[in-house]
C-alpha positions in Angstrom: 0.0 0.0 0.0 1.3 3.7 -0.8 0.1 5.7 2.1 -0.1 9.2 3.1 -0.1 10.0 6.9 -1.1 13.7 7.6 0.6 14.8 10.5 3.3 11.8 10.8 5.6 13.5 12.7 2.9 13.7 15.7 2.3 12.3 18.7 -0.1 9.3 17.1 0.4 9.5 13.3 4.5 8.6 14.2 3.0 5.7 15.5 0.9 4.9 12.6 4.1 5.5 9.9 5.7 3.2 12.3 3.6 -0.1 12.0 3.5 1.1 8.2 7.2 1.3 7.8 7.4 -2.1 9.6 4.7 -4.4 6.9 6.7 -2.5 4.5 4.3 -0.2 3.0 5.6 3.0 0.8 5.0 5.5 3.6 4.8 9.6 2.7 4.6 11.9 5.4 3.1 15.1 5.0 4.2 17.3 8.5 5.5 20.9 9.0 9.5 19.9 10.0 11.5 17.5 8.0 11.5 15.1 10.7 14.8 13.2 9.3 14.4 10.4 12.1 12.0 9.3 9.4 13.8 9.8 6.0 16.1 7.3 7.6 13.5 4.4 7.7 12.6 5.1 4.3 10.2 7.9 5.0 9.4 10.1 1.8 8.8 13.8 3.7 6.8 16.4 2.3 6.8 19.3 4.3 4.5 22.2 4.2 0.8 23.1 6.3 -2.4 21.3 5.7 -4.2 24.6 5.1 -2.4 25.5 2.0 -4.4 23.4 -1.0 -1.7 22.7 -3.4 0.6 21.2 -0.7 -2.4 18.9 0.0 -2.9 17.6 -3.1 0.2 17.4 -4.6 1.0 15.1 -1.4 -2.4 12.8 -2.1 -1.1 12.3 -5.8 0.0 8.7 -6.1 -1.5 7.4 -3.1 -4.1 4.6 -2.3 -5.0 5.8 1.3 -4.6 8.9 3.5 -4.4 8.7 7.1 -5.3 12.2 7.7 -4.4 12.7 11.6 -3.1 16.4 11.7 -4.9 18.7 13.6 -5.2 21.9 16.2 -5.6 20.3 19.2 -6.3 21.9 22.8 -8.6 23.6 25.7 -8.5 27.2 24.5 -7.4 29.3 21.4 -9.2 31.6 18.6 -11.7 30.1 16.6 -10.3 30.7 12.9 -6.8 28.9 13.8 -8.7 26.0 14.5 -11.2 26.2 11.6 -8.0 26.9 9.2 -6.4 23.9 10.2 -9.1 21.4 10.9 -11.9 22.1 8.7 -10.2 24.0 5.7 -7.3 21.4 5.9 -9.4 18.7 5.9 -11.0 19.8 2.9 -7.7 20.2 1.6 -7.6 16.5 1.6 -10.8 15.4 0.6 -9.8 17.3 -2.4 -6.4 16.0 -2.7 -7.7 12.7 -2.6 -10.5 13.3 -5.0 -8.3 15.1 -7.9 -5.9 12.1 -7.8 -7.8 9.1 -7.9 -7.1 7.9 -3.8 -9.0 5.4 -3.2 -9.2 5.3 0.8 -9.3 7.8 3.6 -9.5 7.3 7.0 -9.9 10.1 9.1 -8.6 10.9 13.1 -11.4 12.4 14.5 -12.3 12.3 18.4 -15.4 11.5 20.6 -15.6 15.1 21.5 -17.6 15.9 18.5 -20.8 13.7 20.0 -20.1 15.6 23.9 -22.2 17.8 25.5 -20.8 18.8 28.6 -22.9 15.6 30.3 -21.8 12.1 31.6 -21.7 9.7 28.4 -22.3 5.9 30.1 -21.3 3.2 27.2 -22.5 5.4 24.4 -22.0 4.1 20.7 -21.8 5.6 17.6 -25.5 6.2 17.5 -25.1 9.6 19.5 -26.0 12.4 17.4 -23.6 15.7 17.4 -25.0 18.2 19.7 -27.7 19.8 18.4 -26.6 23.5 19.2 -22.8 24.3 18.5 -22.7 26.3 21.8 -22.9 22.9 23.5 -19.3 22.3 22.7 -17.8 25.2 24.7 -14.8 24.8 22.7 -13.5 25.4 18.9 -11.4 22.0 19.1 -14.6 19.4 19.3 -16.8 21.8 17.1 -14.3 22.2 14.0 -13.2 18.7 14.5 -17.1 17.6 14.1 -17.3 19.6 11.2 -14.7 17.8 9.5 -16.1 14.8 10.6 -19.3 15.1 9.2 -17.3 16.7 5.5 -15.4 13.1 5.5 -17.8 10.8 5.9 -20.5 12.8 3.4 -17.4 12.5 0.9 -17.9 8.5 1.1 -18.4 7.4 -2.5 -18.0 10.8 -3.9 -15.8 9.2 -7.1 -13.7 6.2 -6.0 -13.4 7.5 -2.8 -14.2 5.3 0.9 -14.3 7.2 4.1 -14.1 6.0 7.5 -13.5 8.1 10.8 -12.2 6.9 13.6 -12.7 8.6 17.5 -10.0 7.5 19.7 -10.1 8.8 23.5 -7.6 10.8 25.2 -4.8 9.1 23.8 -1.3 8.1 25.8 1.6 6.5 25.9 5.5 7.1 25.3 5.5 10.2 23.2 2.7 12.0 24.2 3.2 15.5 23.5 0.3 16.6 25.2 -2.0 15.0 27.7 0.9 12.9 30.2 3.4 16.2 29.8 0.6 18.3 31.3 -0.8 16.0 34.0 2.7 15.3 35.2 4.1 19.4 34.9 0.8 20.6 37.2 1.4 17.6 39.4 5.1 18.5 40.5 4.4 22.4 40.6 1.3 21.3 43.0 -1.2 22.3 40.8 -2.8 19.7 39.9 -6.8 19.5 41.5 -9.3 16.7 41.3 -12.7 17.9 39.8 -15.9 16.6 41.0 -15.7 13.4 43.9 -13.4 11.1 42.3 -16.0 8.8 40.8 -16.0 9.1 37.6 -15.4 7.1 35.0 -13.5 7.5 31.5 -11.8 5.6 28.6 -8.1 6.5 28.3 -6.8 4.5 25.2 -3.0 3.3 24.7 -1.5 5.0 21.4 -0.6 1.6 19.8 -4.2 0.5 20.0 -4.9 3.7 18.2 -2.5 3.2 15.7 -3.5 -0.5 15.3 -7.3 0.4 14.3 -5.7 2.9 12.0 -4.1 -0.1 9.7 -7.0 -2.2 10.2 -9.7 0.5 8.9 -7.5 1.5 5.6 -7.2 -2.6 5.1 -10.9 -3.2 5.6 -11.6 0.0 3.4 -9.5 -1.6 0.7 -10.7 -5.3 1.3 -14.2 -3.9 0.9 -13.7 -2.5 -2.6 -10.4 -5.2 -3.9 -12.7 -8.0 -2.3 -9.1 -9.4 -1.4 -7.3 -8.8 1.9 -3.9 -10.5 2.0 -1.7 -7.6 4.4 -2.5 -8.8 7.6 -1.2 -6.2 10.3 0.6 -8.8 12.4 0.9 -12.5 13.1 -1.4 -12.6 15.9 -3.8 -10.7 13.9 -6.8 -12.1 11.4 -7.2 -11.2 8.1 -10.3 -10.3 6.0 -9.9 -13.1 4.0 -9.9 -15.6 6.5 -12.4 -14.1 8.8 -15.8 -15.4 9.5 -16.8 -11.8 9.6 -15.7 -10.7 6.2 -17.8 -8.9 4.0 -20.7 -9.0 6.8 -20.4 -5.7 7.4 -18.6 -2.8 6.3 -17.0 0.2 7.2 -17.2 2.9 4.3 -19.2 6.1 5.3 -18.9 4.9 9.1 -17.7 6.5 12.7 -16.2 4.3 14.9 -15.2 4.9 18.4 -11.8 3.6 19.8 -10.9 3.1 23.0 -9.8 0.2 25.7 -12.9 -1.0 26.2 -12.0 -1.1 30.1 -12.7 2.3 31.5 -11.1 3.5 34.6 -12.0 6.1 37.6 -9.6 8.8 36.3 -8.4 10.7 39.1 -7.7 6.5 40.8 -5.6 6.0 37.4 -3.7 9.6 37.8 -2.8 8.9 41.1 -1.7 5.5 40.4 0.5 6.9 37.7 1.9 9.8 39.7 2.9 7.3 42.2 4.9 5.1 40.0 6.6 8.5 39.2 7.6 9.6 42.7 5.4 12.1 42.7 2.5 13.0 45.6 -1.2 11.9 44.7 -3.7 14.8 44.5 -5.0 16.3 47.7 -7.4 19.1 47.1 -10.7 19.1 45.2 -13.3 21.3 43.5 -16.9 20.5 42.7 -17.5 20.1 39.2 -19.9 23.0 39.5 -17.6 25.1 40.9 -14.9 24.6 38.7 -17.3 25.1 35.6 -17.7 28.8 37.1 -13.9 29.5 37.7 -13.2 28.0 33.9 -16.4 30.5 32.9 -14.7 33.4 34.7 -10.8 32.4 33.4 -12.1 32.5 29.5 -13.9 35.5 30.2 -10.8 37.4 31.6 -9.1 36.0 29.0 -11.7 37.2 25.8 -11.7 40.8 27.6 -8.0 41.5 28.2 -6.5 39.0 25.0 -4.5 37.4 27.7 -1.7 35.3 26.2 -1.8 31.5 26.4 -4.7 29.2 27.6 -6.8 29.5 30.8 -5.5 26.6 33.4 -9.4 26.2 33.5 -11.9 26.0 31.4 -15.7 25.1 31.3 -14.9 22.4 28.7 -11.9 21.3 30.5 -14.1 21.1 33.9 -16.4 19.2 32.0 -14.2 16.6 30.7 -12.4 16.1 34.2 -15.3 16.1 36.2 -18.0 13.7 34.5 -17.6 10.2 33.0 -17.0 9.1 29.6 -17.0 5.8 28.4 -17.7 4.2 25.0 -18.9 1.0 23.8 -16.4 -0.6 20.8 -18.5 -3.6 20.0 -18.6 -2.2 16.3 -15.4 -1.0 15.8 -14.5 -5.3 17.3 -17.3 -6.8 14.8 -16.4 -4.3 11.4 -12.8 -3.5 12.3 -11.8 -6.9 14.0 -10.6 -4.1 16.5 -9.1 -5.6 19.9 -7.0 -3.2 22.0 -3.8 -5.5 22.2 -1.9 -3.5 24.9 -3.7 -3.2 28.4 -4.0 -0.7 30.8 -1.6 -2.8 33.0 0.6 -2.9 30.7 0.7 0.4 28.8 1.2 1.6 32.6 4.4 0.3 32.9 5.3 1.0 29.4 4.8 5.0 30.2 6.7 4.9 33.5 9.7 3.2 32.0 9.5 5.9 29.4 9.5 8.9 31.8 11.8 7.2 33.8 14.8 7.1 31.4 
């Protein structure tokens, strides 16, 4: 396969070119550095930005899939830079994939474009987006649903197949984001639990992630070759040899991924920070009042163009505070999706990592 991975130089689609580079798949990257870590595993490197069209589509030329995983991630931040780069770039490469002829497209989106601020118990992909934007409280979710919904209508526009997949709050060695905050509040003593400790959330491992990446572009292409013979690993089925093949597909679908084992967060951060030497969390805040100081920190911030992001915010206190889980039975059934690395074990993997 001849793949294209948006963002490759990131925290997840590194991962992804990884297990690419490994079946020996021709692997272009298309990232903003020239990441020659890469180049030297055989890495063709395009670099430019995903909001600037010809790039885009000169990159999708020659390809049969596009993993497109870059994005604006984060809490806080004006609305256009995150339309630019995750609405107008992925137009970018629905068009890039349509002008050329790519036949597969599978999409990095996040189960933040289905929440609305409430606890989400087991949802599947049957929860519809929130019916008023303002629900979102947050350009990240909102832009990245709007992409969302521009992928999937693209489905069978030409020769093209869609899928998107929602991982949750993706970790593991490498994160540039989520672990490197948790663990820089928790030694400045900053770090406060939100709500009463009790609720639940999916946190999925990054090679799990990466692993229903590979299996969703195969499926994609088993569905319309009607052969499947790249199976991602030895311990892993293929298509063609599956009971399951052909019942079902993927094309035009949402898929939520996660461990399928949720965990009380603020248990699991504790655990983790005391692996890492580091004292468990000792102060709280109701979720209620920690939705009014995040409410109060974006307002000083909108009013006086305060530089940086708010250490609070309403969707922020949202997401620490209530539970959100998912179910994956489809993404295991369509997908053959099963999260190889545990909890357990990505838990030791991570403190080994930041232990070094």
């Amino acid at each position: 396969m001849k793949a294209l991975v948006t963002g490759g130089g990131g925290f997840i689609g590194s991962y992804i070119v990884e297990k690419l580079v490994r079946r020996k798949d021709h692997v272009r990257v298309l990232g903003r550095r020239k990441y020659p870590e890469l180049i030297k595993s055989g890495v063709e490197i395009i670099q430019g930005d995903i909001r600037h069209k010809p790039t885009v589509e000169a990159a999708c030329q020659g390809m049969d899939c596009v993993f497109h995983v870059a994005a604006l991630t984060g809490i806080w931040g004006p609305w256009d830079e995150f339309y630019q780069t995750n609405v107008v770039g992925t137009q970018n490469v629905i068009s890039g994939c349509q002008k050329h002829g790519v036949s597969t497209l599978v999409y990095t989106s996040s189960p933040s474009v289905v929440y609305d601020q409430h606890d989400q118990i087991n949802l599947d992909e049957t929860a519809p987006y929130p019916s008023d934007p303002k629900r979102y409280r947050c350009p990240y979710p909102e832009t990245k649903a709007i992409a969302e919904r521009m992928v999937l209508q693209a489905n069978g526009q030409g020769q093209l197949s869609t899928t998107a997949l929602r991982p949750h709050l993706v970790w593991g060695p490498g994160d540039t984001n989520l672990i490197p905050r948790l663990l820089d509040r928790a030694r400045k003593g900053k770090l406060m639990m939100v709500g009463d400790g009790t609720n639940r959330v999916d946190l999925t491992y990054v090679e799990n992630v990466a692993d229903a990446h590979l299996l969703a572009a195969d499926r994609l292409l088993a569905d319309r070759l009607a052969v499947a013979d790249r199976p991602l690993a030895a311990d892993r089925p293929t298509f063609a040899s599956s009971s399951v093949a052909g019942e079902c597909g993927v094309a035009g679908e949402a898929f939520f991924i996660c461990q399928g084992e949720p965990v009380l967060l603020w248990s699991w951060i504790n655990q983790f920070l005391e692996r890492m030497g580091i004292p468990g969390i000792q102060k709280s805040v109701s979720l209620a009042t920690a939705r009014k100081i995040g409410w109060a920190m974006e307002t000083c911030y909108r009013i006086f163009h305060l530089k940086g992001e708010p250490i609070m915010t309403r969707f922020l206190a949202s997401q620490l505070g209530t539970s959100h889980y998912f179910d994956i039975s489809k993404a295991k059934k369509r997908l053959l999706y099963v999260p190889l690395v545990s909890m357990e074990e990505g838990m030791d993997r991570l403190v080994e990592f930041y232990s070094q």
